[in-house]
N, C-alpha and C positions, 0 to 999 in steps of 0.2 A: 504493500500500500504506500508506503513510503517513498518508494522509487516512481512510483505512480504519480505523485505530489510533485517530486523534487524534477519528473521528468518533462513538468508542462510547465518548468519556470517562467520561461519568455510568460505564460498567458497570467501569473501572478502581478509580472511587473506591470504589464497592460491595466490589470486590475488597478492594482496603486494607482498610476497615473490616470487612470480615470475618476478614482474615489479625488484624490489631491485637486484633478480640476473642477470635478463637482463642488468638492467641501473651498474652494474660492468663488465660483459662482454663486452657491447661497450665502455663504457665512459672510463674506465679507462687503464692505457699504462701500470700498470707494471702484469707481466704473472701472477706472484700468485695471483695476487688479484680477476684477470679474471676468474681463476680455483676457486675461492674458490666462485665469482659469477656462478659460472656453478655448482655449488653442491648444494648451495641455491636454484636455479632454480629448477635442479633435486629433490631437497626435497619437493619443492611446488607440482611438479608433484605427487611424491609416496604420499603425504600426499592427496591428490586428488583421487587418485584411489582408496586410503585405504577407504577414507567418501564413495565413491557412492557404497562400499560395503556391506554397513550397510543398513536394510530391515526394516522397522517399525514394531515392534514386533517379529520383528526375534531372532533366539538364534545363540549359536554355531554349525556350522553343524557339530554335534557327534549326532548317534542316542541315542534318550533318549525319553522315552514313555509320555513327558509331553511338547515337543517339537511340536509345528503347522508349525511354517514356519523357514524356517531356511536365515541366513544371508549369501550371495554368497560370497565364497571361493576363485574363481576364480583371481578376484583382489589380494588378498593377494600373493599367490602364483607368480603370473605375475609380482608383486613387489618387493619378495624376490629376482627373477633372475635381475630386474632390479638396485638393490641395491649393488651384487654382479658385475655387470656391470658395474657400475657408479664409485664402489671401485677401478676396475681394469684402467680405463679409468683415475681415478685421479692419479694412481701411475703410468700410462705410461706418462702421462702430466710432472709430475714433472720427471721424468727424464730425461722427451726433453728440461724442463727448465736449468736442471742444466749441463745438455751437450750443452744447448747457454749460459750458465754463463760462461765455461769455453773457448768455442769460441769465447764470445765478452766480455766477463768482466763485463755486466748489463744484466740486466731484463728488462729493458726497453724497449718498441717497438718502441716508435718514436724513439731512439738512434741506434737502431738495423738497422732498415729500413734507417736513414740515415750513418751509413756505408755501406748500401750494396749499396747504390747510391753513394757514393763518392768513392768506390773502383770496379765501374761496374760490381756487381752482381757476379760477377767467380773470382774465385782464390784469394776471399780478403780477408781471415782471417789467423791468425797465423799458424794452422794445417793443410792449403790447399796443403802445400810442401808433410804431414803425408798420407790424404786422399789420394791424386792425385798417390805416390808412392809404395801405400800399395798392393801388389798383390790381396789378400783376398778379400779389398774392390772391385777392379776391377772386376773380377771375381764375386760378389754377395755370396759369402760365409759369 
């Protein structure tokens, strides 16, 4: 049983780094820190998909006349796009963050959350005069 454990370690470590990105996504109040647990997370996942593509005695799938079985592809490639994904989703993130730095001044979420409660949710930040009067915005342009 033991060797059982000890012999699917790679899927342990995945484990951790998935618990590590999780437990910075809830646990913690400031935005980066959340986004940089949600990368970790996603890297526990690509690093997951990349192992169950490996074949026991498999090679690279390139034909070559000394090749029996080959190692599935398919993970890789599904990972490339997911990485390419994961990149874009972190550069939209920080720019939602740093467009609430300059609406509220922190990164904070419980400080966030409680200004939108002490200035009832609508029209409580510095650029609500900017938003509310901008035609373009109204409009959806």
């Amino acid at each position: 049983m033991i060797e059982f454990i000890l012999g699917k370690y790679n899927y342990w470590i995945y484990i951790a780094l998935m618990m590590v990105g999780f437990y910075a996504m809830i646990a913690k109040k400031n935005l980066i820190k959340k986004i940089i647990g949600m990368n970790i997370f996603q890297t526990a996942v690509f690093l997951f998909y990349i192992s169950i593509a490996k074949v026991k005695g498999g090679t690279a799938p390139i034909l070559w006349e000394k090749a029996v079985q080959y190692d599935n592809p398919l993970p890789h490639v599904l990972i490339l796009t997911a990485i390419v994904v994961s990149v874009s989703t972190t550069a939209v993130a920080l720019a939602l963050i740093i467009r609430i730095y300059k609406e509220y001044g922190t990164i904070q979420e419980d400080k966030i959350l409680t200004m939108n409660e002490e200035n009832g949710n609508q029209g409580s930040t510095k650029n609500s005069k900017f938003l509310s009067s901008n035609p373009m915005l109204q409009r959806g342009e």
